[in-house]
C-alpha positions in Angstrom: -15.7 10.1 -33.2 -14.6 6.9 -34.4 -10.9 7.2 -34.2 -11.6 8.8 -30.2 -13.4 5.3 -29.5 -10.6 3.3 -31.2 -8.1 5.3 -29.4 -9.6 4.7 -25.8 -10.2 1.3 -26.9 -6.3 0.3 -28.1 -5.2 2.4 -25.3 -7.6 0.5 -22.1 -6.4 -2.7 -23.9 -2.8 -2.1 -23.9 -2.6 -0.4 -20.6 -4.4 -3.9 -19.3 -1.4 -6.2 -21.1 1.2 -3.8 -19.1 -0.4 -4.5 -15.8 -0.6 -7.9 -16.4 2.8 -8.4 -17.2 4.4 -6.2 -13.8 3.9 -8.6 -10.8 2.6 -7.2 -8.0 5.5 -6.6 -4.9 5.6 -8.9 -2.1 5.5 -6.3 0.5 4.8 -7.0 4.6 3.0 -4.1 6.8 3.4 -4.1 10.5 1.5 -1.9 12.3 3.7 -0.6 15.6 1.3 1.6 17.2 -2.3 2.4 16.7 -4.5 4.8 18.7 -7.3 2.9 20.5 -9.3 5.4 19.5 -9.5 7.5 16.9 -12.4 10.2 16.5 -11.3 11.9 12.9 -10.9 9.8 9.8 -8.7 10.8 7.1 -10.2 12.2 4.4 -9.4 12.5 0.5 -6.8 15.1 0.0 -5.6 14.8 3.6 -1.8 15.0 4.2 -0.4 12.7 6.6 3.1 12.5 7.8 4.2 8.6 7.9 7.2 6.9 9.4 8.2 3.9 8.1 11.5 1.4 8.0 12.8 -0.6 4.8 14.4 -4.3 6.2 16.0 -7.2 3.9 14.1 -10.1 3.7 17.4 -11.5 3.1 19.7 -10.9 5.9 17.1 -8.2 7.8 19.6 -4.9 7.3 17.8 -1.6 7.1 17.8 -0.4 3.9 15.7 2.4 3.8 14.3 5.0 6.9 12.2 8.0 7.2 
């Protein structure tokens, strides 16, 4: 029982350096279009088909497009 708790332990505190140490991404979301309204919610476990386009902060060429 001990070693369990010492595991969880050493693992919650490593796990918690790592995060610390991966900066978080600068990323910018535009929303295009959005219903006025909307009567159903999304829901845990919900699949949702999303469109999205990937520009260079840089020089503003598409990089990426679904």
């Amino acid at each position: 029982m001990r070693l369990f708790l010492w595991n969880a332990v050493l693992t919650l505190f490593v796990t918690s350096l790592i995060g610390a140490l991966i900066p978080e991404p600068e990323v910018k979301i535009e929303v295009l279009q959005k219903p006025f309204i909307c009567h159903r919610k999304t829901k845990g476990g919900d699949l949702m088909l999303v469109h999205y386009e990937g520009y260079l902060e840089k020089d503003g060429s598409l990089f990426h497009s679904t």
